[in-house]
One Martini backbone bead per residue (centre of mass of N, CA, C, O) as a GRO file, in nm:
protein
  429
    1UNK     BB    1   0.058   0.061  -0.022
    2UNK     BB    2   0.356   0.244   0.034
    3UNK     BB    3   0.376   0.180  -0.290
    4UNK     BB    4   0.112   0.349  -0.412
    5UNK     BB    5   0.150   0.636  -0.285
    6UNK     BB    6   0.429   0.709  -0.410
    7UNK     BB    7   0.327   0.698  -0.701
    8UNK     BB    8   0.136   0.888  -0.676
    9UNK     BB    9   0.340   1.141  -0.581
   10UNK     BB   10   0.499   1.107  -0.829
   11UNK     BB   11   0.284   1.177  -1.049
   12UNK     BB   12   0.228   1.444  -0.954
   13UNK     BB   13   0.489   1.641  -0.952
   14UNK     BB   14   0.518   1.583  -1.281
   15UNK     BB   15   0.232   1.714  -1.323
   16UNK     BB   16   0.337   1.976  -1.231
   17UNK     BB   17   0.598   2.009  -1.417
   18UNK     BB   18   0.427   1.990  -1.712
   19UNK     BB   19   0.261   2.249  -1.633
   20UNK     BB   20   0.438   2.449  -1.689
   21UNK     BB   21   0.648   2.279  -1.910
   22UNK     BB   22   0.572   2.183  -2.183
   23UNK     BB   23   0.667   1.872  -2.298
   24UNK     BB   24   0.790   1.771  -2.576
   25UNK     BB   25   0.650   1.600  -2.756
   26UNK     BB   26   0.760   1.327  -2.809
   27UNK     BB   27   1.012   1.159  -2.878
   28UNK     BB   28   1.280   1.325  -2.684
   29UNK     BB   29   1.214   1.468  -2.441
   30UNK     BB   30   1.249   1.537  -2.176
   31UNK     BB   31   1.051   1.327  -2.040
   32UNK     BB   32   1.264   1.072  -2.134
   33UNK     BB   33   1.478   1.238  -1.848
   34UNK     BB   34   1.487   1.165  -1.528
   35UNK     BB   35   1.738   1.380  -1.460
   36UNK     BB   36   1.500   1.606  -1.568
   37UNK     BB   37   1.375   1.928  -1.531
   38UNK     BB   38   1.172   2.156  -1.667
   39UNK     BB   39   1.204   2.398  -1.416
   40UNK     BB   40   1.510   2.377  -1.352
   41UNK     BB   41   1.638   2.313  -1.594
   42UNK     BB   42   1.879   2.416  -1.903
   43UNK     BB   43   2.000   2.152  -2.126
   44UNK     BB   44   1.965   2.314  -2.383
   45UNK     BB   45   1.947   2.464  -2.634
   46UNK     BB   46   1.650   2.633  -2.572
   47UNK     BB   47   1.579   2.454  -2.367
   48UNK     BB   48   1.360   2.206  -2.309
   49UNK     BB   49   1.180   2.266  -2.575
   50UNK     BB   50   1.382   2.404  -2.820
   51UNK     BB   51   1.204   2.741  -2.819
   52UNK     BB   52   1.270   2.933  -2.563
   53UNK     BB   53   1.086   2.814  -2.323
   54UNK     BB   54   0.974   2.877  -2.019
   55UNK     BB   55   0.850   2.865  -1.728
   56UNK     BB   56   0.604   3.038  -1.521
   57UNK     BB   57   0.853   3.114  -1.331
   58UNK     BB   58   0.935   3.385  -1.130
   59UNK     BB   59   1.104   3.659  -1.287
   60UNK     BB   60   1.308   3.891  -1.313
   61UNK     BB   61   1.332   4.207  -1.502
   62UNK     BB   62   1.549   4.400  -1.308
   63UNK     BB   63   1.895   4.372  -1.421
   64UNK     BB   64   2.238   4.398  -1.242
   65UNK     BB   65   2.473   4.456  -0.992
   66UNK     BB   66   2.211   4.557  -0.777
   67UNK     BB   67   1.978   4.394  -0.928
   68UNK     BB   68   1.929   4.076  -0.879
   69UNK     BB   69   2.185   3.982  -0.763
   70UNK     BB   70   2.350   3.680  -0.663
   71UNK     BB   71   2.608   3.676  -0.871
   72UNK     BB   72   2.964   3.654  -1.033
   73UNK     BB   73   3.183   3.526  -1.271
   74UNK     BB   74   3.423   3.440  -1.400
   75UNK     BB   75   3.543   3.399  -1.758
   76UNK     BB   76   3.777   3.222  -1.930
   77UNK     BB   77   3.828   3.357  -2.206
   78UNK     BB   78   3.666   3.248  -2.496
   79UNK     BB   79   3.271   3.308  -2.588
   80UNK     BB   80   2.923   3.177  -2.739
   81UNK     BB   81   2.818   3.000  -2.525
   82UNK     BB   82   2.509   2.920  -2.371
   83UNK     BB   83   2.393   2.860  -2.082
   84UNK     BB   84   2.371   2.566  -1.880
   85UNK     BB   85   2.133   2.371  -1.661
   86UNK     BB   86   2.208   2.087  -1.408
   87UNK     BB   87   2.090   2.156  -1.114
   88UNK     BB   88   2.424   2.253  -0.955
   89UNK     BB   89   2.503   2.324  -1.236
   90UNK     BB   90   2.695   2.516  -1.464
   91UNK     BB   91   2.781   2.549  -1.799
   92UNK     BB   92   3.083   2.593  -2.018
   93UNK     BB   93   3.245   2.685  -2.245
   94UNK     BB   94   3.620   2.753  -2.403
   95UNK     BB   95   3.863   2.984  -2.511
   96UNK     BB   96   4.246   2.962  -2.610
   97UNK     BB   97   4.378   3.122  -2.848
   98UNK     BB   98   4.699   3.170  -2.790
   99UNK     BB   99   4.723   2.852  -2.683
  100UNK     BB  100   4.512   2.655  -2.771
  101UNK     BB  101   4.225   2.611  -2.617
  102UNK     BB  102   3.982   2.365  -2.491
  103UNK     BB  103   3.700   2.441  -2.252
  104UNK     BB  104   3.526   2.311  -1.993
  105UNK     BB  105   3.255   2.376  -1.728
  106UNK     BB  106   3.196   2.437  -1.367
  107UNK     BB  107   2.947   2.597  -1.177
  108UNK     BB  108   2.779   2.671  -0.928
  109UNK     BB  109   2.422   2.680  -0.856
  110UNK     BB  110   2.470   2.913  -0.573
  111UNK     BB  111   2.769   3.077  -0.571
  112UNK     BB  112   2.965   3.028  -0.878
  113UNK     BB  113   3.203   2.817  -0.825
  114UNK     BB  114   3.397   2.698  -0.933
  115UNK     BB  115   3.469   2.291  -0.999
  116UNK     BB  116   3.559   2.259  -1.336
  117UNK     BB  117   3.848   2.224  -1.557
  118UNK     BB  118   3.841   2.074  -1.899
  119UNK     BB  119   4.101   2.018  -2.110
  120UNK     BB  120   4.000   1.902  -2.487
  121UNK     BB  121   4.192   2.055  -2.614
  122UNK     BB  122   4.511   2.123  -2.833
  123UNK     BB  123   4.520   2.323  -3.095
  124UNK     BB  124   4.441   2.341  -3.444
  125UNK     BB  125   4.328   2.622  -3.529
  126UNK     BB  126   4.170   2.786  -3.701
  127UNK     BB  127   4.347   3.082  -3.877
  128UNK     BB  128   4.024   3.159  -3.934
  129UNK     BB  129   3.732   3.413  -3.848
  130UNK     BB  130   3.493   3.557  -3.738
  131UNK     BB  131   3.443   3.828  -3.522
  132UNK     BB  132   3.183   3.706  -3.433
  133UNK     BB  133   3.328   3.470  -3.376
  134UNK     BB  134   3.455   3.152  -3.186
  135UNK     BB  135   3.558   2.849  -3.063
  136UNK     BB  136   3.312   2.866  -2.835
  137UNK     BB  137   2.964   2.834  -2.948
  138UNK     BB  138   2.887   2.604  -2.845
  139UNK     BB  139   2.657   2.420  -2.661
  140UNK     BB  140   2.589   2.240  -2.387
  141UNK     BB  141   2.436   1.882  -2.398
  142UNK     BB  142   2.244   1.741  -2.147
  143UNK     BB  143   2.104   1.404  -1.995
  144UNK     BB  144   2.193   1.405  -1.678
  145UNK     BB  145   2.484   1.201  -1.728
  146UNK     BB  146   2.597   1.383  -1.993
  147UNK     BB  147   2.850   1.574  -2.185
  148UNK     BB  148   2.758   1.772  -2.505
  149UNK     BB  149   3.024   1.865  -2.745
  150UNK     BB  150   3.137   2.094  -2.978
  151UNK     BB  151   3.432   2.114  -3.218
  152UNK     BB  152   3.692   2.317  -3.431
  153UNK     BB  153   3.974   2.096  -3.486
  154UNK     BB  154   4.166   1.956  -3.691
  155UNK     BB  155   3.995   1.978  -3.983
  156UNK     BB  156   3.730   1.918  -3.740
  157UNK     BB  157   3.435   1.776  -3.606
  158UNK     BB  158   3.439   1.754  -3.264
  159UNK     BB  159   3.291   1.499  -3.000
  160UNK     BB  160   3.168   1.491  -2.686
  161UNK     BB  161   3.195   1.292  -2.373
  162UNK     BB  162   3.103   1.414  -2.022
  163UNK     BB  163   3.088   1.393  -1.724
  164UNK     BB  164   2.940   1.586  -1.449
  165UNK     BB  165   3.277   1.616  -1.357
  166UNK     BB  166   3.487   1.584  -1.653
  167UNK     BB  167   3.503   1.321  -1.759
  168UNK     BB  168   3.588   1.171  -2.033
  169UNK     BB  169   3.449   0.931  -2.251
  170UNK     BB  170   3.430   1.066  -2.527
  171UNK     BB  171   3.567   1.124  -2.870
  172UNK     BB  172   3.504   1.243  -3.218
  173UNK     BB  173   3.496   1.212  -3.579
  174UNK     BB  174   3.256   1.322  -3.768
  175UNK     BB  175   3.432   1.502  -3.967
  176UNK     BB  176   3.548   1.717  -4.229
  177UNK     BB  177   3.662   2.051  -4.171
  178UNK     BB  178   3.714   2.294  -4.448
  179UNK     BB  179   3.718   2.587  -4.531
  180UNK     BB  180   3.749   2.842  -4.810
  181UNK     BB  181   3.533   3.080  -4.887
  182UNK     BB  182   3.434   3.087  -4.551
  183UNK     BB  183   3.613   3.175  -4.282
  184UNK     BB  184   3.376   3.107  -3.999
  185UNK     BB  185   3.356   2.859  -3.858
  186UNK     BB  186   3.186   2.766  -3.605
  187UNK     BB  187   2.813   2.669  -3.435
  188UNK     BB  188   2.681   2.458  -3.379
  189UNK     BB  189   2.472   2.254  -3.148
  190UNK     BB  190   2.397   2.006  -3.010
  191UNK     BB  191   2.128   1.698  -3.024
  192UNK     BB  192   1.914   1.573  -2.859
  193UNK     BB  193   1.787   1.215  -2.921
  194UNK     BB  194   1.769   0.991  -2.742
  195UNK     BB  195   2.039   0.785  -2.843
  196UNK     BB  196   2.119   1.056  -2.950
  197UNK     BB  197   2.367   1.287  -3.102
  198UNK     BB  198   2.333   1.584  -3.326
  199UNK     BB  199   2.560   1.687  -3.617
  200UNK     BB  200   2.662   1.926  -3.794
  201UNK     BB  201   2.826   1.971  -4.122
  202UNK     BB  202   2.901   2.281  -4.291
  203UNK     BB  203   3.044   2.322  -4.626
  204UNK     BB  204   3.277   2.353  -4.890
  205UNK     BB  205   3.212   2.036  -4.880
  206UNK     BB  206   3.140   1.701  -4.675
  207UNK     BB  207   2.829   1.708  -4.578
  208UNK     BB  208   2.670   1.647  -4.238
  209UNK     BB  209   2.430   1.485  -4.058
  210UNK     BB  210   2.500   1.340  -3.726
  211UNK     BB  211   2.438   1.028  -3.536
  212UNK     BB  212   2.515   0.942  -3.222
  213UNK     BB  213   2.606   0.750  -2.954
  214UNK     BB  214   2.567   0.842  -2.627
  215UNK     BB  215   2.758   0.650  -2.495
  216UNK     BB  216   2.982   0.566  -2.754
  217UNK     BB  217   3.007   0.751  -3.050
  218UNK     BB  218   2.874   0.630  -3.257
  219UNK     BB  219   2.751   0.560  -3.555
  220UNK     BB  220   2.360   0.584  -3.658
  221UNK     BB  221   2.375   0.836  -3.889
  222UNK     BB  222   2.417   0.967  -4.202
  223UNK     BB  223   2.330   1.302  -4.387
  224UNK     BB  224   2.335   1.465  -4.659
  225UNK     BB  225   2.466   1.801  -4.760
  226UNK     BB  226   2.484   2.082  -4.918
  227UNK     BB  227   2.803   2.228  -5.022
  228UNK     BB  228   2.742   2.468  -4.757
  229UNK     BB  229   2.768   2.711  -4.592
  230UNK     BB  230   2.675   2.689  -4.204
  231UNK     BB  231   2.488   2.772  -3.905
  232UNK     BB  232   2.276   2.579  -3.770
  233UNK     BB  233   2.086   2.469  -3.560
  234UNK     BB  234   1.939   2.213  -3.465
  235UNK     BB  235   1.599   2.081  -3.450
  236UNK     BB  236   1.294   1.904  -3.246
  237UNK     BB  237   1.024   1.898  -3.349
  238UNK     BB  238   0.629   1.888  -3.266
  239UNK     BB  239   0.500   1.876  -3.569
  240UNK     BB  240   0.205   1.786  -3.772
  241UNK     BB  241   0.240   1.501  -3.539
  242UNK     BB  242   0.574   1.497  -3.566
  243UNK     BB  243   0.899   1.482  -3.541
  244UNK     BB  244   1.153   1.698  -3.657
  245UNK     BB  245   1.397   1.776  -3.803
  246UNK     BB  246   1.555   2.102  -3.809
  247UNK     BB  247   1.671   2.300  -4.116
  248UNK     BB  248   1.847   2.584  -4.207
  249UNK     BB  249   1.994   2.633  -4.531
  250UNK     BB  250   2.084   2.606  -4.856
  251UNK     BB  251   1.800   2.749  -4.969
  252UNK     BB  252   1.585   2.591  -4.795
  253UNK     BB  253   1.394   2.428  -4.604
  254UNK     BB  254   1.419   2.148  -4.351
  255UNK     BB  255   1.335   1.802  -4.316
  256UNK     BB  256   1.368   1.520  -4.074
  257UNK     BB  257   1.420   1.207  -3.913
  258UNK     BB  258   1.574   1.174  -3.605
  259UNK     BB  259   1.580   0.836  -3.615
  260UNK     BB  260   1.715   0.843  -3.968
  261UNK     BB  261   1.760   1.092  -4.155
  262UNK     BB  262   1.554   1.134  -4.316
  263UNK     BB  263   1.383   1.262  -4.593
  264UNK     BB  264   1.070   1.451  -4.577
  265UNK     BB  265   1.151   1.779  -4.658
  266UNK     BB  266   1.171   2.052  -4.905
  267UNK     BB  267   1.176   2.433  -4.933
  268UNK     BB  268   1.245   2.715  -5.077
  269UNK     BB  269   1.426   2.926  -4.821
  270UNK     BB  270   1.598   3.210  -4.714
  271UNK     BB  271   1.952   3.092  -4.812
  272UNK     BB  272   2.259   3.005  -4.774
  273UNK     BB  273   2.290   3.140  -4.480
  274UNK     BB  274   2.242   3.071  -4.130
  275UNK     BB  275   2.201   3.066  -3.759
  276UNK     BB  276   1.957   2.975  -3.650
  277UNK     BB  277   1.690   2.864  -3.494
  278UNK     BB  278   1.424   2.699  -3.546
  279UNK     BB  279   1.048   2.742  -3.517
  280UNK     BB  280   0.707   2.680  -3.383
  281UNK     BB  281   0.410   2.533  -3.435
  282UNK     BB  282   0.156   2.287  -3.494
  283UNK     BB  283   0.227   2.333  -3.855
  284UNK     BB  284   0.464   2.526  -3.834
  285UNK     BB  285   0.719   2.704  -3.976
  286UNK     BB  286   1.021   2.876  -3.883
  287UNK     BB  287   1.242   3.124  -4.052
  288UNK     BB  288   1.615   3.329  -4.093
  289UNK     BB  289   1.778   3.523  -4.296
  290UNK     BB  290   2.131   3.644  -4.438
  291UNK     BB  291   2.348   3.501  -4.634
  292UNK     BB  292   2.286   3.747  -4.892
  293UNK     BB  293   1.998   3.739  -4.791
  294UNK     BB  294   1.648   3.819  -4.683
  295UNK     BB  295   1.459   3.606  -4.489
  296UNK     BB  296   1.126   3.511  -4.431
  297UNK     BB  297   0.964   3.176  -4.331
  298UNK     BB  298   0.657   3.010  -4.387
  299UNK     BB  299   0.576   2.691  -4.314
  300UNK     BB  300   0.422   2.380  -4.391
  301UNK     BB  301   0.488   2.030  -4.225
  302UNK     BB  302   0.325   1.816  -4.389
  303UNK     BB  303   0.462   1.804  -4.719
  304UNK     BB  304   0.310   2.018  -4.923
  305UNK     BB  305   0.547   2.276  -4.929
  306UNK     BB  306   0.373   2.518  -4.799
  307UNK     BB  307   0.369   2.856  -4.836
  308UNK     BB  308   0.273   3.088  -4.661
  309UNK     BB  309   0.514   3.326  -4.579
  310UNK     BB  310   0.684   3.625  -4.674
  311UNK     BB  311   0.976   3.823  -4.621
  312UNK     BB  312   1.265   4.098  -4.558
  313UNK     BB  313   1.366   3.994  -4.353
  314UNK     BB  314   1.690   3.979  -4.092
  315UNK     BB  315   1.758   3.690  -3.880
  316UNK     BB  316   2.097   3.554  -3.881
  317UNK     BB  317   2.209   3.484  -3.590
  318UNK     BB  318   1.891   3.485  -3.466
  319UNK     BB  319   1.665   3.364  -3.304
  320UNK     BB  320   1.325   3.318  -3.247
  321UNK     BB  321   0.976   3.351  -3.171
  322UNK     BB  322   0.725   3.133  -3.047
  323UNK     BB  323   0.386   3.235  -2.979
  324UNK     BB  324   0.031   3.233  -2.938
  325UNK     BB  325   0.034   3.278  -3.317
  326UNK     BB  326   0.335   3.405  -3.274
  327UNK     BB  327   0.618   3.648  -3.404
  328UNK     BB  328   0.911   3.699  -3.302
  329UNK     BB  329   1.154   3.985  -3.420
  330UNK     BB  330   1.518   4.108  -3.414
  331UNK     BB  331   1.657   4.231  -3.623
  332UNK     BB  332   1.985   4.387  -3.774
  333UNK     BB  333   1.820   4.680  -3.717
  334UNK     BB  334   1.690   4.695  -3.441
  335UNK     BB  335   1.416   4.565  -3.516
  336UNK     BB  336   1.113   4.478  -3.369
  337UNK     BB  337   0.886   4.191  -3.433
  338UNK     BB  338   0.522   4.124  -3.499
  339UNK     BB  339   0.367   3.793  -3.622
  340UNK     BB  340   0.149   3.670  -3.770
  341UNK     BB  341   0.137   3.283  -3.807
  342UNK     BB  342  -0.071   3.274  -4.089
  343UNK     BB  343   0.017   3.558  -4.267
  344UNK     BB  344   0.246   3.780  -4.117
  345UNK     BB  345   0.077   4.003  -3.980
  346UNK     BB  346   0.148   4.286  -3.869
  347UNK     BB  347   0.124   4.392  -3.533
  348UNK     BB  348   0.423   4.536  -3.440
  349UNK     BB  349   0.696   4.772  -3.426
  350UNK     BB  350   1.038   4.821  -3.293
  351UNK     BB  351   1.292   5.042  -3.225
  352UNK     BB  352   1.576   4.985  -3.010
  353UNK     BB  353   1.845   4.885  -3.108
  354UNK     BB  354   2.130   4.729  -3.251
  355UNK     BB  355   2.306   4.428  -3.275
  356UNK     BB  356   2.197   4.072  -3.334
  357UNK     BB  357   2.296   3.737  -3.139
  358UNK     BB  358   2.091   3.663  -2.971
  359UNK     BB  359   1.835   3.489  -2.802
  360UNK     BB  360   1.512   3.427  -2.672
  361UNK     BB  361   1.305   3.407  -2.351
  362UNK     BB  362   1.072   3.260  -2.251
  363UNK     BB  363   0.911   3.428  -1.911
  364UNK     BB  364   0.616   3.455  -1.774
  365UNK     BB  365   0.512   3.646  -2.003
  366UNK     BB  366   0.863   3.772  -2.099
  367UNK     BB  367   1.107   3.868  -2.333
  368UNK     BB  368   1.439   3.799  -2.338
  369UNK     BB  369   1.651   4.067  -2.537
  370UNK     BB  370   1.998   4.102  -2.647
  371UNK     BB  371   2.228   4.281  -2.764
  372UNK     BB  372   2.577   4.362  -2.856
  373UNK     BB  373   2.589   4.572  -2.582
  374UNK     BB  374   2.407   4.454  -2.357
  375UNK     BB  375   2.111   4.477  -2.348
  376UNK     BB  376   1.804   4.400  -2.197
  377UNK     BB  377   1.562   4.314  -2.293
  378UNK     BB  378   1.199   4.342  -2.147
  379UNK     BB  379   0.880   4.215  -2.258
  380UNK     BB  380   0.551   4.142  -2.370
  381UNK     BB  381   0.396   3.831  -2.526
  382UNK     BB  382   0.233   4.080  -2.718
  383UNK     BB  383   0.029   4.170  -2.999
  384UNK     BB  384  -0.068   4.472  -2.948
  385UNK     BB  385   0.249   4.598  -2.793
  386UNK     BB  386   0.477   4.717  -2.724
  387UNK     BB  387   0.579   4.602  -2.380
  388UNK     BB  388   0.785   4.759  -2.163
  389UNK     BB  389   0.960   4.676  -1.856
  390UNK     BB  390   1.300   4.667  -1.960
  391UNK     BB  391   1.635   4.811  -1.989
  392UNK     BB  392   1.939   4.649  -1.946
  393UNK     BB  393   2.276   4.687  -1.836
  394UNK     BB  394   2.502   4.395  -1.916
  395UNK     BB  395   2.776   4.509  -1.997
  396UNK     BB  396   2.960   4.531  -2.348
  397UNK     BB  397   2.901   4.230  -2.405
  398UNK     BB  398   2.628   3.984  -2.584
  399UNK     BB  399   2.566   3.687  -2.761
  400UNK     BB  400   2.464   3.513  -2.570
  401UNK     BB  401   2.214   3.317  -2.432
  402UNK     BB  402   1.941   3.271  -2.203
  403UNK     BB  403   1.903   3.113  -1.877
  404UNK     BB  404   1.599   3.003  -1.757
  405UNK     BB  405   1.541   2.905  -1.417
  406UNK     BB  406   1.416   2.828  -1.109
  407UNK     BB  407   1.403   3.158  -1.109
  408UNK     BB  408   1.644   3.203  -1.291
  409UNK     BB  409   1.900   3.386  -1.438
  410UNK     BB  410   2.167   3.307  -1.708
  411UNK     BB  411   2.463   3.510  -1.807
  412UNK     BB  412   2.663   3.581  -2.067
  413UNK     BB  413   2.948   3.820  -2.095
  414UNK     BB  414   3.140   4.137  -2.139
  415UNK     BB  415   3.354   4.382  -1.982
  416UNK     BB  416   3.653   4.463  -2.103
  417UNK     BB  417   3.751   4.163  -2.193
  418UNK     BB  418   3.580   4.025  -2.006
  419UNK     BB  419   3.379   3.718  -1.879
  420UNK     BB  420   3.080   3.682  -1.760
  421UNK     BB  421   2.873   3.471  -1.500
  422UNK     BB  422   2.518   3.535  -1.417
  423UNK     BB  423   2.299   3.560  -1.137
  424UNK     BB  424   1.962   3.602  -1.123
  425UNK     BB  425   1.711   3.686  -0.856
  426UNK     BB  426   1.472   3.701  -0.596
  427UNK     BB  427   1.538   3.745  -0.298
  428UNK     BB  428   1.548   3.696   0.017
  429UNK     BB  429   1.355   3.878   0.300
   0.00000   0.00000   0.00000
């Protein structure tokens, strides 16, 4: 009888985390993972969700070194991974350019305090990069026992899985990468799904999405993609009634089955080149890219190929934010837009400044959106009107998006050539 109360209480708390966030439908969602918490952890690239939504615990919306500041600490050397969060540990990569070293970390979520930097690579940076881009761009992707990270260095991009103490379990060459038209370096984040973590690999050369198994880091599947430099991570969304895995770049908006890398459909829109990761609502996708062209496209999911409509908007490093009918959207002009997601019809655009390469994150019914100069705006996720919040000004340098959970934002920043990452939450009284 006391061990039928225990599953009554603990399929309750479950059912009380999942309503909070709603868990990925179909197979590979948070929920398929027992060691993480849809509302308390932020375990990969946009959260629990893979499309920037956290739980609907509040969070202070404004945040400074003197608001609602619980910690901060330096983060040596450079990158653009951003804060993962899982338990009582914050994760992110880094890189020493000068002495060419890559490192995985780890911070105490309570204090802040470093517990263990483990450097994962030594040597064979490519010669050049984007001004814009880092050796440590890609996010680290934990599975509750396991992190996974991507580097692009000795002209192959390699995964790595390490336990969450830092010890190295297995790293891979996924394939071989080395650009030559456009040597801007490497950026998508690893794609947890099921018993896999997928990687893109995509450049003037020989591309492909590779899916490892997450245990061996063996090859479980590899998918050609057309020789044309992009960076977008991949994502899997629920979408049309099943996972789709999802990628825009080399003039495109892609699916594929991530469970064998087939493709479902494939339709020409956005451009060349993208860096967001795509997301979506129940029927339909969003994309934008880039370069060398500017464009927004919404696509139906269904296999139709059917464009529902496109604009002249150009969100290139930054990903978009799909919520409740509606898209978000940040462009390289500094202006804020609200498009329904059913025909584009602007809903209203709003001029902040200021040049983005961060993606937003909502939380608790606010988006949190900063641009390349530190400014992290935060404003209400409703179609009616820019609804600013707030206008917070944290570093004076960008890239990083943030990670909200468990009622804390966690940033990373730079300011004056120095890289930090902050906790912010509502302080106890």
């Amino acid at each position: 009888m006391m061990r039928f109360y225990t599953r009554m209480l603990l399929g309750f708390i479950l059912n009380c985390a999942l309503l909070a966030v709603p868990a990925m439908a179909g197979e590979g969602g948070i929920a398929d993972f027992p060691g993480l918490s849809a509302t308390t952890d932020w375990p990969w690239w946009r959260g629990p969700t893979r499309d920037g939504v956290a739980s609907n615990t509040p969070v202070p919306t404004t945040l400074s070194d003197t608001e609602n500041l619980l910690w901060k600490v330096q983060v040596p050397g450079r990158g653009h991974s951003s804060p993962i969060v899982v338990g009582n540990r914050v994760y992110l990569t880094t890189a020493l350019k000068a002495e060419q070293k890559h490192f995985v970390l780890a911070f105490d979520r309570t204090t802040g305090a470093k517990l263990w930097q483990e450097q994962v690579n030594q040597g064979a940076f490519p010669a050049r990069n984007h001004s814009k881009n880092t050796e440590a761009t890609p996010s680290v992707a934990c599975d509750g026992e396991r992190l996974f990270t991507t580097f692009y260095h000795h002209d192959m991009v390699e995964t790595l899985a390490l336990s969450v103490d830092g010890k190295v379990l297995w790293k891979k060459k996924v394939a071989p990468f080395r650009p030559k038209a456009y040597e801007y370096g490497y950026a998508p984040s690893p794609l947890i799904y099921q018993n896999t973590v997928i990687v893109t690999s995509e450049y003037d050369g020989d591309s492909f999405i590779s899916a490892l198994d997450r245990a061996t880091g063996d090859q479980v599947w590899q998918t050609k993609r057309l020789p044309m430099i992009s960076f977008s991570s991949p994502v899997v969304g629920h979408v049309a009634g099943k996972d789709q895995l999802l990628l825009s770049g080399a003039g495109r908006v892609s699916s594929y089955d991530p469970a064998k890398g087939e493709p479902l459909w494939s339709v020409l829109g956005t451009t060349l080149a993208t860096c967001g990761t795509m997301v979506w609502d129940d029927k339909v996708v969003f994309a934008s890219g880039g370069f060398p062209k500017a464009e927004t496209v919404a696509v139906v999911a269904d296999g139709s190929n059917k464009v529902l409509w496109k604009n002249n908007q150009k969100c290139y490093e930054q990903s978009m934010l799909a919520h409740d009918g509606h898209v978000y959207a940040f462009n390289d002009q500094g202006i804020m837009f609200c498009w329904r997601g059913t025909d584009g019809k602007e809903m209203w655009r709003q001029r902040l400044g200021g040049l983005v390469s961060a993606s937003p994150v909502l939380a608790n019914g606010n988006i949190y959106w900063a641009n390349e100069s530190g400014t992290l705006f935060v404003f209400k996720a409703t179609p009616e009107k820019y609804d600013q919040l707030a206008k917070n000004q944290i570093g004076d340098s960008s890239f990083a998006s943030p990670a909200i959970c468990g009622g804390q934002v966690f940033l990373r920043v730079a300011k004056d050539g120095q890289e930090w990452l902050y906790c912010f939450g509502n302080k106890s009284k």
